[in-house]
N, C-alpha and C positions, 0 to 999 in steps of 0.2 A: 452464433458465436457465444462463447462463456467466460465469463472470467468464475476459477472457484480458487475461493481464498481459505486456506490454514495455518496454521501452527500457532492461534492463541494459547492462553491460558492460566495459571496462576502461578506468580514468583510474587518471593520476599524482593523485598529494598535491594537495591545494588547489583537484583539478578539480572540475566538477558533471556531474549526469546528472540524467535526467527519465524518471523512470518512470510509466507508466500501466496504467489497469485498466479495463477497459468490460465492462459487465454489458450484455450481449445473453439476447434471448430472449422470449417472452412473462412477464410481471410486470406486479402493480398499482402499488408503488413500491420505493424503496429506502429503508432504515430510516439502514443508515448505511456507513462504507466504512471501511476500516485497510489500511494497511500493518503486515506481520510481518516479519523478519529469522530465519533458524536457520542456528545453526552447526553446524557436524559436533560429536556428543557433548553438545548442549544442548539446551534447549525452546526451542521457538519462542518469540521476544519480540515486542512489541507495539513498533513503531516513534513512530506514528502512527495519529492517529485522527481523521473526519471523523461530524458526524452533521445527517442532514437539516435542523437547528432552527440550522446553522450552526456548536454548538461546534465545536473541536478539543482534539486531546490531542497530548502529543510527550513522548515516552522523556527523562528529562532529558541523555541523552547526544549526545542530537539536536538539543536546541532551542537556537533562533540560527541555524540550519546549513539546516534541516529543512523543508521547508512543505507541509503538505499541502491540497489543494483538488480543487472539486468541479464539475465542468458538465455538466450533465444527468446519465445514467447512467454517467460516467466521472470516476475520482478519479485525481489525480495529484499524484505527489512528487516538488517542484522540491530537488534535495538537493546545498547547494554546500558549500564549504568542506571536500572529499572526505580522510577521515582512512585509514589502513591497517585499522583495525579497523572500517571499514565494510563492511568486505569480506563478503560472506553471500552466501548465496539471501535475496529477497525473494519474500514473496508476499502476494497483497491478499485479504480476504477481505471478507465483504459479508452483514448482515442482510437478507435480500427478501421483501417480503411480496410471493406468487404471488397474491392474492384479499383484499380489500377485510373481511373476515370469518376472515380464514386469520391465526395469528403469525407471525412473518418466520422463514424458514430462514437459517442457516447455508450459506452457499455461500463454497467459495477457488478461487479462481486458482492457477494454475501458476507454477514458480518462474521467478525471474529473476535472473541472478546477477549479483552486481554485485561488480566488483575493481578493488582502489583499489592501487595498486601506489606505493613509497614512494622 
């Protein structure tokens, strides 16, 4: 199982980007999807959060701004309103159950950098 994450990159203030994450691979399902943010010298944060049953979660620093959604194996973050301290590596990480009888692992994606330039 994969998760490969894109569509970072560079916007001015005010702009949006669409990032996404597709879990490829053999799996039974996917339990649920996030987006993370880490800066140089911090722990990764919790952006965003999607889970099968439909909730969501959003960092309060995000919400309004932020959307996260989901179609089929692939989650994606519509993210307008683009601030300078949006500026990070994102990456998506993903609960997967491999087996119908198995608990879901823990699988991430690779980063994608996203700079909001002011």
């Amino acid at each position: 199982v994969q998760l490969q994450a894109s569509g970072g990159g560079l916007v001015q203030t005010g702009g949006s980007l669409r990032l996404s994450c597709a879990a490829s691979g053999s799996f039974y399902s996917v339990n649920d999807m996030a987006w993370y943010r880490e800066d140089p010298g911090k722990e990764r944060a919790l952006v965003a959060f999607w889970r099968w049953t439909g909730a969501t979660h959003y960092a309060e620093s995000v919400k309004g701004r932020f959307t996260i959604s989901n179609s089929k194996d692939t989650v994606y973050l519509q993210m307008n309103s683009l601030k300078p301290e949006d500026t990070s590596v994102y990456y998506c990480k993903s609960n997967i159950k491999n087996a119908i009888d198995f608990p879901p692992l823990v699988y991430w994606g690779q980063g994608t950098q996203v700079t909001v330039s002011s």
